[in-house]
Each structure stands twice: as C-alpha cells, then as structure tokens.
N, CA, C and O atoms as a printed pandas DataFrame, in Angstrom:
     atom_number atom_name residue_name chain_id  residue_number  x_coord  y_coord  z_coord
0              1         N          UNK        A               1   89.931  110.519  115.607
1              2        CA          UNK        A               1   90.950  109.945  116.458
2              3         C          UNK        A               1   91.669  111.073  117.188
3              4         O          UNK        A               1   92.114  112.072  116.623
4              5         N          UNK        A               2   91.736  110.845  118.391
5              6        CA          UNK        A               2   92.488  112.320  119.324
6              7         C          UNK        A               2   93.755  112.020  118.561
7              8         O          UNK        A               2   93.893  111.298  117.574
8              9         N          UNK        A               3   95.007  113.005  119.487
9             10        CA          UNK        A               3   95.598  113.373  119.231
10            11         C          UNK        A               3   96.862  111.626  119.613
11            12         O          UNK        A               3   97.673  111.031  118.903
12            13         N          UNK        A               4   96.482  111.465  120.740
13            14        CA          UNK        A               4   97.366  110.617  121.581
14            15         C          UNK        A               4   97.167  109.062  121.258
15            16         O          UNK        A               4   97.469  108.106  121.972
16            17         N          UNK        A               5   96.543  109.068  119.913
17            18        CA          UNK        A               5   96.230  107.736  119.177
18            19         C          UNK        A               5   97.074  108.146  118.157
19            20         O          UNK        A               5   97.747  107.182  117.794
20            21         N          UNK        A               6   97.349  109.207  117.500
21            22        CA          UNK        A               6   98.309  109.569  115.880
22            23         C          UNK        A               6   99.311  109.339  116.711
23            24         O          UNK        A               6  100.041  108.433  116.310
24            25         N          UNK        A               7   99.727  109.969  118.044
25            26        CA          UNK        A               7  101.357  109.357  118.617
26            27         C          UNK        A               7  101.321  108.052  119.056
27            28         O          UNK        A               7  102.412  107.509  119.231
28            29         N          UNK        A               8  100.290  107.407  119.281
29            30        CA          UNK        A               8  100.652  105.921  119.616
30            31         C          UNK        A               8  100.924  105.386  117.975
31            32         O          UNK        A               8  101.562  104.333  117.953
32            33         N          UNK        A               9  100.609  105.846  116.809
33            34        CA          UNK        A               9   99.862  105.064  115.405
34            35         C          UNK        A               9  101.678  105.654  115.080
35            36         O          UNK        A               9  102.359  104.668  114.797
36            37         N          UNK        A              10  102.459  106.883  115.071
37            38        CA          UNK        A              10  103.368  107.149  114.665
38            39         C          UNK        A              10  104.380  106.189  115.315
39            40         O          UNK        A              10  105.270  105.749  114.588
40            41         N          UNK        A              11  104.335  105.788  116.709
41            42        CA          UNK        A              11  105.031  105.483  117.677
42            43         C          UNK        A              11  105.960  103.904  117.237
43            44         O          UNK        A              11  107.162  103.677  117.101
44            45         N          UNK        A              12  104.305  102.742  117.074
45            46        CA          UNK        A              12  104.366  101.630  116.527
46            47         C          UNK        A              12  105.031  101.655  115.675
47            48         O          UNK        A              12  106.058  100.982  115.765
48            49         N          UNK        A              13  104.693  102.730  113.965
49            50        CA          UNK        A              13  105.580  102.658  113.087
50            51         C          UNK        A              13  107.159  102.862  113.159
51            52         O          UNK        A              13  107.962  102.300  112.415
52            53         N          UNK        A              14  107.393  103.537  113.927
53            54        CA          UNK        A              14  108.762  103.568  114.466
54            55         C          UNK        A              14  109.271  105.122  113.861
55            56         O          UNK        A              14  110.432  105.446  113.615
56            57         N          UNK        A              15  107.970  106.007  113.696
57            58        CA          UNK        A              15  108.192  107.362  113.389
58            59         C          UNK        A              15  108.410  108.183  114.590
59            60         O          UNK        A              15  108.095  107.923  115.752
60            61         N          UNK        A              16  109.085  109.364  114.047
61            62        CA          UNK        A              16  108.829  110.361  115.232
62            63         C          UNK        A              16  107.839  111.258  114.561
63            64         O          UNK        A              16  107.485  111.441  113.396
64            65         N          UNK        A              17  107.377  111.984  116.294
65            66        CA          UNK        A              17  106.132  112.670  116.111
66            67         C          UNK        A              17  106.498  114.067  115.899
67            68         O          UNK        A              17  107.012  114.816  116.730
68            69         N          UNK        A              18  106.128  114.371  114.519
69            70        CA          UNK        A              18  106.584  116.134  114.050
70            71         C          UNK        A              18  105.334  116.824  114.091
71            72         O          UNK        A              18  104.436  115.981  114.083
72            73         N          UNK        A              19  104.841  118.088  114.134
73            74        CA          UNK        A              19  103.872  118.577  113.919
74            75         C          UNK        A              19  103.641  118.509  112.538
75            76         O          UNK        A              19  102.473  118.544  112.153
76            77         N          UNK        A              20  104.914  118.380  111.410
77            78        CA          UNK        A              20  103.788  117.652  110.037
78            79         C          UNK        A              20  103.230  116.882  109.690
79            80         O          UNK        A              20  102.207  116.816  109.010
80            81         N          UNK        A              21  104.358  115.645  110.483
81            82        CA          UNK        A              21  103.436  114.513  110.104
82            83         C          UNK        A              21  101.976  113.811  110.634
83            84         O          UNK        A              21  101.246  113.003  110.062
84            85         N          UNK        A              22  101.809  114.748  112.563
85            86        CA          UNK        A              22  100.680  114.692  113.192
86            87         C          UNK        A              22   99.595  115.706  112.118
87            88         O          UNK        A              22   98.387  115.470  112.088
88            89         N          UNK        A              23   99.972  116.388  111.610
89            90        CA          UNK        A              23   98.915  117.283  110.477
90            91         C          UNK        A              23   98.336  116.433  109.022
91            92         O          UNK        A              23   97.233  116.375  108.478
92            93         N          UNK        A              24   99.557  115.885  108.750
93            94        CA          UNK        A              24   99.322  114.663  107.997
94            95         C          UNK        A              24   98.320  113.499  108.215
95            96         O          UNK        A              24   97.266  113.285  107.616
96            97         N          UNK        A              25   99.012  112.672  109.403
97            98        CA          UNK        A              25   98.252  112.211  109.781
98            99         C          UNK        A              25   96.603  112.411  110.011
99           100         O          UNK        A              25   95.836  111.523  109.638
100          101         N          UNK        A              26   96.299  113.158  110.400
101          102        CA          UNK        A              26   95.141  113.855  110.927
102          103         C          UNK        A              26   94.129  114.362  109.433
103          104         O          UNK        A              26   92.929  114.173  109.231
104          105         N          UNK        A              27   95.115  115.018  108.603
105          106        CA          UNK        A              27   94.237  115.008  107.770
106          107         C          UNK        A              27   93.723  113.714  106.786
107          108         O          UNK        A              27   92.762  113.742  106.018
108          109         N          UNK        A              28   94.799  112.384  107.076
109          110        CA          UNK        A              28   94.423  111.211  106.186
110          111         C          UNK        A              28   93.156  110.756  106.934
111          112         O          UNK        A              28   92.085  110.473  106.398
112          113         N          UNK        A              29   93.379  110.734  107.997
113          114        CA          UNK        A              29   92.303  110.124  108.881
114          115         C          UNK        A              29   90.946  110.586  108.951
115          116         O          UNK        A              29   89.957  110.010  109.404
116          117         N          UNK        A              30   91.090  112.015  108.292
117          118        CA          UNK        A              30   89.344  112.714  108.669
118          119         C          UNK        A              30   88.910  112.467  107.121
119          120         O          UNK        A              30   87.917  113.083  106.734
120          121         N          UNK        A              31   89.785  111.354  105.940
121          122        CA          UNK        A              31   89.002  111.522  104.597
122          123         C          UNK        A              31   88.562  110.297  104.718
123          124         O          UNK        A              31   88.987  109.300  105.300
124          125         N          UNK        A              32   87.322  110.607  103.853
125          126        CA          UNK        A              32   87.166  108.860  102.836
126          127         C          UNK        A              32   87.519  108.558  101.901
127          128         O          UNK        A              32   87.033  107.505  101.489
128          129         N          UNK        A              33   88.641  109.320  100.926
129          130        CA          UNK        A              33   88.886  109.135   99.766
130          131         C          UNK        A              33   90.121  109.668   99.358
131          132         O          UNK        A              33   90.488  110.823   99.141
132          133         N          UNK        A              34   90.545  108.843   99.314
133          134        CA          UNK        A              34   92.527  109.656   98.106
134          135         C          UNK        A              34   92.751  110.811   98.248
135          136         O          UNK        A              34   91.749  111.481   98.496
136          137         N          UNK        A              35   93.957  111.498   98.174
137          138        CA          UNK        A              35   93.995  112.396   97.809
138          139         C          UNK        A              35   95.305  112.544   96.599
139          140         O          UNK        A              35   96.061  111.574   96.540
140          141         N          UNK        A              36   95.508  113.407   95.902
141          142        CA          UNK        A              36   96.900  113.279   95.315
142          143         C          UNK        A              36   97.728  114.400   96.233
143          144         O          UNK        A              36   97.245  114.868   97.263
144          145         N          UNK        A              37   99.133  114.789   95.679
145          146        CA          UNK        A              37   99.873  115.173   96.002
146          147         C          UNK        A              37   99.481  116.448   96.207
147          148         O          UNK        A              37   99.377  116.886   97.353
148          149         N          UNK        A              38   99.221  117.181   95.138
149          150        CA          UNK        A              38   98.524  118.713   94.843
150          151         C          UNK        A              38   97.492  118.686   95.965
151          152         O          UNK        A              38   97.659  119.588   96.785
152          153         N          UNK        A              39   96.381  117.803   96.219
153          154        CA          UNK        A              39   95.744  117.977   96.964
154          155         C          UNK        A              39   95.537  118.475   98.583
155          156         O          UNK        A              39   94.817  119.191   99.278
156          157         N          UNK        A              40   96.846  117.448   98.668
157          158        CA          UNK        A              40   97.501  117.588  100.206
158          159         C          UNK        A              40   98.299  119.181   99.691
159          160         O          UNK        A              40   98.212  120.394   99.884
160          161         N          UNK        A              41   98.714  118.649   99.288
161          162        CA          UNK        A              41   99.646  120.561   99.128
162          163         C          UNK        A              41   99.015  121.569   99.505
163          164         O          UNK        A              41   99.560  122.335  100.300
164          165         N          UNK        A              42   97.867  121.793   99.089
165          166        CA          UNK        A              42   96.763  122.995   99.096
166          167         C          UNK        A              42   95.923  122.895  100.483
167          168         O          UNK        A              42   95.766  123.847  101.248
168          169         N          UNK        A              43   95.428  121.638  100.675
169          170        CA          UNK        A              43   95.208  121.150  102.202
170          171         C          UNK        A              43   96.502  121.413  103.474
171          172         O          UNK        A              43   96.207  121.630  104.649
172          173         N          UNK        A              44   97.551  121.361  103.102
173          174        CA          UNK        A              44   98.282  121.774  103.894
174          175         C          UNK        A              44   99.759  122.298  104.026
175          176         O          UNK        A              44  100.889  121.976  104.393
176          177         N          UNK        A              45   98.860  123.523  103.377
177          178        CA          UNK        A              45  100.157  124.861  102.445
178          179         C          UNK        A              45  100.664  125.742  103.940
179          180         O          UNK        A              45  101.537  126.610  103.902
180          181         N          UNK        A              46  100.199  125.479  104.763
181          182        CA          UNK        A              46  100.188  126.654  105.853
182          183         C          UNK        A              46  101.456  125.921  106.621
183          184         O          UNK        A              46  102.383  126.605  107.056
184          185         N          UNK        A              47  101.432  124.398  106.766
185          186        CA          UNK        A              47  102.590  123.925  107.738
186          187         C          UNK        A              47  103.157  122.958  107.050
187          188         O          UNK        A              47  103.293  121.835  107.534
188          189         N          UNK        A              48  103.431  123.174  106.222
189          190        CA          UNK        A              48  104.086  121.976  105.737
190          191         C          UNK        A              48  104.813  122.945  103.866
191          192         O          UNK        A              48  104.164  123.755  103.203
192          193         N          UNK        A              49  106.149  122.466  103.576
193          194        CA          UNK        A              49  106.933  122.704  102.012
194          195         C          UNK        A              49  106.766  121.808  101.435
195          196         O          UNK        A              49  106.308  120.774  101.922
196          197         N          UNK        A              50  107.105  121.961  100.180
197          198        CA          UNK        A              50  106.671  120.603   98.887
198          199         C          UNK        A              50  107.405  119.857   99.119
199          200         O          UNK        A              50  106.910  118.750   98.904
200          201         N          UNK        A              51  108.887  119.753   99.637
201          202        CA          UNK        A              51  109.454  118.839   99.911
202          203         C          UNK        A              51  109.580  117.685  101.219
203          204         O          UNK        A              51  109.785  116.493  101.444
204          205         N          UNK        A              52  109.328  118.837  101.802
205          206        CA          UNK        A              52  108.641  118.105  103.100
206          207         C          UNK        A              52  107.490  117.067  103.619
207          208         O          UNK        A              52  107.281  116.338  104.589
208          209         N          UNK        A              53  106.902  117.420  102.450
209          210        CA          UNK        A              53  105.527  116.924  102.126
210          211         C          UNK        A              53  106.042  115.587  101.451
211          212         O          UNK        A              53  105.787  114.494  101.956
212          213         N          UNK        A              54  106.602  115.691  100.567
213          214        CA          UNK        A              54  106.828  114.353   99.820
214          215         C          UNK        A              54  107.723  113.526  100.687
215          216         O          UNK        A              54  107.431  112.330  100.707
216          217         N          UNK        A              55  108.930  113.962  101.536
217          218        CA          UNK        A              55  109.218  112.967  102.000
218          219         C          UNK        A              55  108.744  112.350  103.475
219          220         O          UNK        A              55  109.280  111.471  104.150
220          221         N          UNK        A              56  107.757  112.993  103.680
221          222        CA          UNK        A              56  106.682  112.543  104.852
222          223         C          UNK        A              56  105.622  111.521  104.314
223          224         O          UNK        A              56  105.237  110.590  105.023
224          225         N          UNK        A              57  105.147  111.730  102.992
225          226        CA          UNK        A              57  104.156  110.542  102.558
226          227         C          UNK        A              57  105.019  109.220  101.965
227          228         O          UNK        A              57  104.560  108.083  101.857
228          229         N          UNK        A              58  106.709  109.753  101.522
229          230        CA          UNK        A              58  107.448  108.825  101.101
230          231         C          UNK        A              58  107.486  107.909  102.872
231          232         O          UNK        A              58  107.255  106.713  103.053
232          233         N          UNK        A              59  107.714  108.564  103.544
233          234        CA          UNK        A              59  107.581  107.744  105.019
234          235         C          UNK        A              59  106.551  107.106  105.699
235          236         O          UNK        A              59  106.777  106.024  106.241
236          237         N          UNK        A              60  105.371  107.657  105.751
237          238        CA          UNK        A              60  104.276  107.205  105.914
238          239         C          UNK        A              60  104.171  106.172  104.855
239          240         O          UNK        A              60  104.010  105.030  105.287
240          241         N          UNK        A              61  104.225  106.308  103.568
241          242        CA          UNK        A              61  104.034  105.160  102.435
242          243         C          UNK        A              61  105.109  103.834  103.051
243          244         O          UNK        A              61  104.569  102.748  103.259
244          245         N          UNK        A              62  106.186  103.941  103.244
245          246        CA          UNK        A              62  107.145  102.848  103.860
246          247         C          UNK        A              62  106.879  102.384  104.961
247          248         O          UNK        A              62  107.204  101.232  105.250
248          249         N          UNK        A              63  106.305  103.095  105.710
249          250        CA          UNK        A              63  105.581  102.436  107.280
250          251         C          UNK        A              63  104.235  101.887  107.176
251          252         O          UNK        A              63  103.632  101.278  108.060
252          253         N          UNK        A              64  103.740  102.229  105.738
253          254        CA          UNK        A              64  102.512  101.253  106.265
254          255         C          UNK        A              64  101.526  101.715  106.590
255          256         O          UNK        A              64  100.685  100.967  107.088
256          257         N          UNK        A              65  101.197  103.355  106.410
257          258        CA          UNK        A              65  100.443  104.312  107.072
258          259         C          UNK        A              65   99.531  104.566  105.919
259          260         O          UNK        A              65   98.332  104.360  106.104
260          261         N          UNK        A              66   99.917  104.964  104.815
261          262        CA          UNK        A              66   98.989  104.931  103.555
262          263         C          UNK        A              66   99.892  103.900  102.582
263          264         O          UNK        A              66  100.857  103.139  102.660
264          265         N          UNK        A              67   99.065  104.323  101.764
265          266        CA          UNK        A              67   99.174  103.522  100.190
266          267         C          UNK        A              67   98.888  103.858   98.843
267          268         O          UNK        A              67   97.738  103.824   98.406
268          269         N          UNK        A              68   99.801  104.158   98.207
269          270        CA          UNK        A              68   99.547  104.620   96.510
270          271         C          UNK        A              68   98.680  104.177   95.751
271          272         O          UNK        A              68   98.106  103.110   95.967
272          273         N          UNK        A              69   98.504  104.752   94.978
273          274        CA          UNK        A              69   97.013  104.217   94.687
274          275         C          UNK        A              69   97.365  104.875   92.801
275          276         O          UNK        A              69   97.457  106.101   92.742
276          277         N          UNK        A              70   97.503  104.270   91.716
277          278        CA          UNK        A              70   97.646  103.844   90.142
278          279         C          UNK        A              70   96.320  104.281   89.854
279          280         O          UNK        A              70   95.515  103.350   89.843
280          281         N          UNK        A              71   95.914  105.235   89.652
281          282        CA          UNK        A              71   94.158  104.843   88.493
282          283         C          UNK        A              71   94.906  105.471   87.232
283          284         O          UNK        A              71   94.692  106.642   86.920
284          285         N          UNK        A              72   95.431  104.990   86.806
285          286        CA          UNK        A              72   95.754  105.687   85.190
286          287         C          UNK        A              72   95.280  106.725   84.981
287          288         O          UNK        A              72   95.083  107.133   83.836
288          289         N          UNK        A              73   95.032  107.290   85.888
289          290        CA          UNK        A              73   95.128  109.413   85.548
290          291         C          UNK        A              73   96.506  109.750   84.954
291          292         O          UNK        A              73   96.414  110.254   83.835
292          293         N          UNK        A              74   97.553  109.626   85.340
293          294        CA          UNK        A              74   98.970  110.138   85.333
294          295         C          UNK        A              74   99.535  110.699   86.581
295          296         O          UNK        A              74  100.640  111.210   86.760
296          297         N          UNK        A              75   98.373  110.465   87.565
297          298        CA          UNK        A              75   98.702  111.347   88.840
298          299         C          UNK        A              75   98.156  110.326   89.779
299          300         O          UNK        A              75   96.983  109.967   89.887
300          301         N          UNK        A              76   99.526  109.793   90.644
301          302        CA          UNK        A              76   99.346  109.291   92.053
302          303         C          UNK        A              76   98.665  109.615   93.261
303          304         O          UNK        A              76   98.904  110.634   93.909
304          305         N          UNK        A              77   97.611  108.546   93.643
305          306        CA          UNK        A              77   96.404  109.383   95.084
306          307         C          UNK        A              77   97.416  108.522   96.017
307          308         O          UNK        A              77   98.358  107.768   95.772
308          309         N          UNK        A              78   96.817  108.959   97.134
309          310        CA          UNK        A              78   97.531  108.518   98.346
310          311         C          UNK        A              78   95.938  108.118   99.238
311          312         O          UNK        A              78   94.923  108.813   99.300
312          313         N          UNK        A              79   96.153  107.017   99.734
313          314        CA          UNK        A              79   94.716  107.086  101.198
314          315         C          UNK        A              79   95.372  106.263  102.290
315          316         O          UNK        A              79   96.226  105.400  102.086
316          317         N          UNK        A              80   94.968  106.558  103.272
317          318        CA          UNK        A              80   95.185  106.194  104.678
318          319         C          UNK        A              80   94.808  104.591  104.537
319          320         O          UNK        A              80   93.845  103.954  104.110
320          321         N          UNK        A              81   95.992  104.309  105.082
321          322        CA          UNK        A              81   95.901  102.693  105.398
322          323         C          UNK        A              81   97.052  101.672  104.627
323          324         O          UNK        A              81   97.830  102.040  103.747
324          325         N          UNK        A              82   96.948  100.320  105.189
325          326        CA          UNK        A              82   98.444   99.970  104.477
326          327         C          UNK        A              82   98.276   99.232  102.863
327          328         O          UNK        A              82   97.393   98.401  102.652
328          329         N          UNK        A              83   99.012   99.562  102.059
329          330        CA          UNK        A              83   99.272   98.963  100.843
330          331         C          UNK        A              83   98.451   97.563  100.681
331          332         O          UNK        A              83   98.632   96.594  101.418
332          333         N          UNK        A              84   97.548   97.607   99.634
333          334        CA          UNK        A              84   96.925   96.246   99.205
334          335         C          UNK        A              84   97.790   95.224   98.980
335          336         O          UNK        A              84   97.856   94.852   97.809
336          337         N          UNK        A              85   98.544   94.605   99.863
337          338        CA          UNK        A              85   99.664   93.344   99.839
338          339         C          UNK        A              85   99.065   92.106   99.810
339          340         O          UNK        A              85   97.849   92.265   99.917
340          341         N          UNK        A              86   99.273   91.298   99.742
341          342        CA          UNK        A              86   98.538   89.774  100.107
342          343         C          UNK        A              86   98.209   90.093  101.373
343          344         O          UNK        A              86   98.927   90.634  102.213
344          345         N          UNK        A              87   96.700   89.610  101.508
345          346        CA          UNK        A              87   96.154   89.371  102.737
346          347         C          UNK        A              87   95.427   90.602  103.252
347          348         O          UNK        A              87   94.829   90.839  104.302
348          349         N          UNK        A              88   95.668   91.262  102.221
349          350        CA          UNK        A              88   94.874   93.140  102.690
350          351         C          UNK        A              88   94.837   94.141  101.505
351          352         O          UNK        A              88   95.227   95.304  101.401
352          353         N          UNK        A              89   94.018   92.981  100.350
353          354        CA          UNK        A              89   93.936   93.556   99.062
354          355         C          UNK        A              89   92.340   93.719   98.887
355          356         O          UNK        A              89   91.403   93.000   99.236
356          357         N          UNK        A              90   92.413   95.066   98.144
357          358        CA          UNK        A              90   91.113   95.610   98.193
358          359         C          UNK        A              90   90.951   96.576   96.900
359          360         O          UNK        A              90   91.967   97.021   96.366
360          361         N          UNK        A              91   89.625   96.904   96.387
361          362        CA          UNK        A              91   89.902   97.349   95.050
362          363         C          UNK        A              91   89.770   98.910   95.253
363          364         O          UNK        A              91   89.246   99.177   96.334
364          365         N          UNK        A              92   90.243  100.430   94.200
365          366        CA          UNK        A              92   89.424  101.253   94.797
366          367         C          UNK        A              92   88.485  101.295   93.588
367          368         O          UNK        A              92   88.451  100.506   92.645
368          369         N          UNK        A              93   87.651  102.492   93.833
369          370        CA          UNK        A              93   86.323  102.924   93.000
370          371         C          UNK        A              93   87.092  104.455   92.685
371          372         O          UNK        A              93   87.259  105.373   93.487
372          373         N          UNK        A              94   87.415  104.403   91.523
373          374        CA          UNK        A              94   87.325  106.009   90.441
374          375         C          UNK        A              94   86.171  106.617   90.203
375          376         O          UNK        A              94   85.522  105.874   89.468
376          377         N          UNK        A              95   85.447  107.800   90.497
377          378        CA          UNK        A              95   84.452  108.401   89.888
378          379         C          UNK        A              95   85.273  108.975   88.408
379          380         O          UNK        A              95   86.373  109.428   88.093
380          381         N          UNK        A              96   84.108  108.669   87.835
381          382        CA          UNK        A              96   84.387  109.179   86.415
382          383         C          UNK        A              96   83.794  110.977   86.270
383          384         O          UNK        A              96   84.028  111.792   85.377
384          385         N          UNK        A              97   82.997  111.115   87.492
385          386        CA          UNK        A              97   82.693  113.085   87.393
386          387         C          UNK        A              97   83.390  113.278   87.878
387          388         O          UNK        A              97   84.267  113.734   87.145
388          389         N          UNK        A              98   83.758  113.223   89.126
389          390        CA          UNK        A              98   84.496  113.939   89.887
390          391         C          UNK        A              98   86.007  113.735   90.573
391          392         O          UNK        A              98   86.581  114.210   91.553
392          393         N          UNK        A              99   86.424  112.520   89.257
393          394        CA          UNK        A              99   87.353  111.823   89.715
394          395         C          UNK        A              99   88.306  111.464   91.044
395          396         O          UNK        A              99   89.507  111.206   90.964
396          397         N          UNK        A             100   87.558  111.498   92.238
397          398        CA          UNK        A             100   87.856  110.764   93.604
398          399         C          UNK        A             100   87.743  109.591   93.698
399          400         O          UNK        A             100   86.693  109.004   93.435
400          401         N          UNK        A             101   89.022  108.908   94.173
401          402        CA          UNK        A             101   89.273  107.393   94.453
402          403         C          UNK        A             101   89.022  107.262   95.692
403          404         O          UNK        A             101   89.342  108.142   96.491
404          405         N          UNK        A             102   88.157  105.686   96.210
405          406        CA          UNK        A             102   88.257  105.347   97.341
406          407         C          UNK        A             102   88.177  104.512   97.256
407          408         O          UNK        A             102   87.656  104.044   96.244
408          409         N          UNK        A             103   88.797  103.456   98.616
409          410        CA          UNK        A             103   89.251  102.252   99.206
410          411         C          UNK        A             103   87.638  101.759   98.941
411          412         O          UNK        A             103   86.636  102.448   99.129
412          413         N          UNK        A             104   87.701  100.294   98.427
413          414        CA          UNK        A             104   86.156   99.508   98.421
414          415         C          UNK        A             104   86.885   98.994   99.485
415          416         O          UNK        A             104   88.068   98.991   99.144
416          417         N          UNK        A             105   86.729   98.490  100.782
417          418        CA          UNK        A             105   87.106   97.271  101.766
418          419         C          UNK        A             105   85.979   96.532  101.466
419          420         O          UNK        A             105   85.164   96.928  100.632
420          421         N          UNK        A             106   85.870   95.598  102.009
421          422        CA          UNK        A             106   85.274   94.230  101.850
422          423         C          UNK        A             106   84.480   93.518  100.863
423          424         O          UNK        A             106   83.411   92.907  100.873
424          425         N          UNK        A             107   85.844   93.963   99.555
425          426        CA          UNK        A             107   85.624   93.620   98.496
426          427         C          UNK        A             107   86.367   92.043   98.143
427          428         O          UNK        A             107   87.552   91.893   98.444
428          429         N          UNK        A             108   85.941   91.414   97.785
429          430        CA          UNK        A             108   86.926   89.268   97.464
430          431         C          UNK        A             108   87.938   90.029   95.930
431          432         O          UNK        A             108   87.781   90.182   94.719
432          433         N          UNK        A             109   89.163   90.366   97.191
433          434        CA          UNK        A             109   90.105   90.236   95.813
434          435         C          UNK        A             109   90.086   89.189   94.339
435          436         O          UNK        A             109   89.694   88.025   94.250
436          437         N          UNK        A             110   90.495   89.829   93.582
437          438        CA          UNK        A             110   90.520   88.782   92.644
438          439         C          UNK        A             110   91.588   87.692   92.447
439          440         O          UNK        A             110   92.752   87.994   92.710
440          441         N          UNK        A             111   91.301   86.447   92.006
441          442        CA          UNK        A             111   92.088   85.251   91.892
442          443         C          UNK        A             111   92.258   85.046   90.564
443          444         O          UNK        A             111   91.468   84.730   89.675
444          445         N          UNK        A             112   94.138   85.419   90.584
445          446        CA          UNK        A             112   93.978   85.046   89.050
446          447         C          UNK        A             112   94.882   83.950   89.052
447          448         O          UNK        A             112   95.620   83.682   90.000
448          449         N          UNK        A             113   94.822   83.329   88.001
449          450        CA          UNK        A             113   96.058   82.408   87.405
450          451         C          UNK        A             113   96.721   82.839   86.665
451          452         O          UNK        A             113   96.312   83.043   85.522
452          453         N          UNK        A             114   98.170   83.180   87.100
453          454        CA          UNK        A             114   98.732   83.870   85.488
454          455         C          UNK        A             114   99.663   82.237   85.172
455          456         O          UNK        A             114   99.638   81.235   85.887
456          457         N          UNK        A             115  100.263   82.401   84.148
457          458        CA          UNK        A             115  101.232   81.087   83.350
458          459         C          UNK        A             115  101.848   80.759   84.384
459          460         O          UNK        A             115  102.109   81.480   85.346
460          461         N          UNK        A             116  102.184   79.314   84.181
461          462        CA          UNK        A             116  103.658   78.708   84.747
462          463         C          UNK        A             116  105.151   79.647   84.569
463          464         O          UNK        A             116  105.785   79.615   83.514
464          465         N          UNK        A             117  105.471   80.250   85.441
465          466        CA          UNK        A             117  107.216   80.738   85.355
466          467         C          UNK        A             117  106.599   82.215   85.823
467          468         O          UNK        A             117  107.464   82.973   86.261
468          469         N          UNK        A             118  105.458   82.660   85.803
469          470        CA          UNK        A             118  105.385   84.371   86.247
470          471         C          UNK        A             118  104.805   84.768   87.629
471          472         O          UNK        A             118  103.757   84.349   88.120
472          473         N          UNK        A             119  105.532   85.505   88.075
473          474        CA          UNK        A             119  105.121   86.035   89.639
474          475         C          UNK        A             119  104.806   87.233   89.624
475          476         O          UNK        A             119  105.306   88.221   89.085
476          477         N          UNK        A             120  103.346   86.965   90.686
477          478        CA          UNK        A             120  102.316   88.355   90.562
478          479         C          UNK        A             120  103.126   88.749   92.267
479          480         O          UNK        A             120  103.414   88.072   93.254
480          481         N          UNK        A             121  103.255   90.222   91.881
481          482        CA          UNK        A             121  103.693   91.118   92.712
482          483         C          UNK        A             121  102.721   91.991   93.242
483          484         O          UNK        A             121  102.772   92.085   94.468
484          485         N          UNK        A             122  102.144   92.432   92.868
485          486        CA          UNK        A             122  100.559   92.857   93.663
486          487         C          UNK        A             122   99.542   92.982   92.301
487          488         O          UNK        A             122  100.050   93.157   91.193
488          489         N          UNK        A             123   98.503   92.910   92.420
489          490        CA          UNK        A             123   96.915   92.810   91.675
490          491         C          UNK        A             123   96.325   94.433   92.154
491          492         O          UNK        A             123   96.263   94.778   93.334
492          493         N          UNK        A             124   96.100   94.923   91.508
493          494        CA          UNK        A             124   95.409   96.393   91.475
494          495         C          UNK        A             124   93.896   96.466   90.931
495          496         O          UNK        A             124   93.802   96.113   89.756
496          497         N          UNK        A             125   92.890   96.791   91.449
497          498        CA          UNK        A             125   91.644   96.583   90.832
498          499         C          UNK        A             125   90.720   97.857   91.201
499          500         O          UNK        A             125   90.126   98.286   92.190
500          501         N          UNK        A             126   90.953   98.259   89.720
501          502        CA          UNK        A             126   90.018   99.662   89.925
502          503         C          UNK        A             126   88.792   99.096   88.996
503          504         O          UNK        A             126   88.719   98.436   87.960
504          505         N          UNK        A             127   87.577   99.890   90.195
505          506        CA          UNK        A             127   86.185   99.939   89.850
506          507         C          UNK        A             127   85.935  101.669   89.350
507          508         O          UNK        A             127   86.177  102.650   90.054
508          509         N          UNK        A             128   85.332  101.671   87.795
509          510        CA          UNK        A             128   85.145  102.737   87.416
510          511         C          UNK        A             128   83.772  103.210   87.461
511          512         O          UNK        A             128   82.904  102.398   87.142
512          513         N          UNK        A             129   83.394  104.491   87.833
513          514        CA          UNK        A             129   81.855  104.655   87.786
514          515         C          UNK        A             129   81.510  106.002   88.501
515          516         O          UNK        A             129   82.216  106.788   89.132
516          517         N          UNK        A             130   80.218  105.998   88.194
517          518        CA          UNK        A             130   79.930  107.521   89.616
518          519         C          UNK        A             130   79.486  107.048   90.532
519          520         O          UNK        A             130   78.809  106.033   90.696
520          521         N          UNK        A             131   79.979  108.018   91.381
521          522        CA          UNK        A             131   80.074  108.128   92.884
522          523         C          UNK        A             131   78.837  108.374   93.506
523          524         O          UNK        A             131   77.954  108.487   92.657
524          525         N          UNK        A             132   78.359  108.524   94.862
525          526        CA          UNK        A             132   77.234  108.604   94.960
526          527         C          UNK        A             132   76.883  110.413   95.427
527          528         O          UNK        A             132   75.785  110.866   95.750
528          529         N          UNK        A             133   78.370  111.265   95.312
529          530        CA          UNK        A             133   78.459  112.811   95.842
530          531         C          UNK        A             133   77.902  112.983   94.256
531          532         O          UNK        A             133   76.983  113.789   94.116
532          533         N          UNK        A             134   78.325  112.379   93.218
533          534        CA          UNK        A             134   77.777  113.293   91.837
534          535         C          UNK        A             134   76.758  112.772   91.407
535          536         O          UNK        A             134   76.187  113.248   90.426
C-alpha cells in the first residue's frame, strides 16, 4: 500500500499522520502474522521509544486499525485489522514451532449457546498446530 493510502487509512480513523505511526502502519501492513510488543520494538528501535510505541498501538488498537490477539503465551500479539467483534470474527492459528499467530479469515465463527442470564462479549478461537514456514 503506498504511502497516500496509510494517510487516507489514518485520516478515516480520525488519527493524525506522525512519521511513527505511518512506520507502524506500514510495517502492520507488509506482515501476515502478529507480532508482539518486543517484536515491533526491535522492528522499530530506530524511530520510534517504548513508550511511544505502546501508546500508538494503544491508538491504533482503539481505532480499529489492529487487534489483540490472547493465545495464552502470557504475551499479547497485535495484527493489522479490526478486532474480531460480531460480524468480523475470525479465529487465529498458533504455530506450536515457531510460535507465530495469524488471522484464519474465512473461517464460520463459532455458535455457541451459553445459559439463560449470560452475555458473550467476544468468542476467541485459537487453532493450534504447525505452520506451513516449519
């Protein structure tokens, strides 16, 4: 994606366009797969501080730009695109070698029934297995 699509994509969200978060941006967009925090850190130690960093994915995460991502590691991934909400729920896939998460899209969320009186707030569905890099 050029450059003048991350300022139209920041624009909509109602962000302004910083050179971190266009670096950000840019680097969510060239992956196929999660990254965690550390990851991005080291990916982009040159323009961007740890704090800076977090509250740019805390922004991007609130706009809708990526989405957190739970695999019971203990450590939060992040991937490009908006939060599995109703209507745009999707499972990811954990490698068990090389532990990289990625978005399955056009996967049939699951339908559950939970009891009378309880409200499901979002459904999370991790597929565990190897990947096809290991």
């Amino acid at each position: 994606m050029k450059n003048e699509n991350h300022e139209v994509l920041l624009e909509q969200k109602g962000l302004k366009k910083t050179k971190v978060r266009m670096a950000l941006l840019q680097h969510f967009m060239g992956l196929d797969h999660a990254q965690s925090y550390s990851d991005l850190q080291t990916a982009l130690a040159k323009e961007v501080d740890k704090s800076t960093l977090y509250r740019n994915l805390t922004s991007f995460e609130q706009a809708g730009i990526i989405h957190r991502i739970n695999d019971h590691s203990g450590v939060s991934k992040y991937a490009f695109g908006e939060s599995p909400i109703q209507g745009n729920e999707h499972a990811h896939f954990v490698c068990e070698c090389c532990e990289t998460v990625y978005c399955m899209e056009g996967l049939a969320p699951l339908q559950l029934k939970v009891p009378k009186g309880f409200k499901t707030k979002k459904v999370q569905t991790i597929i565990r297995g190897i990947c096809a890099a290991c």
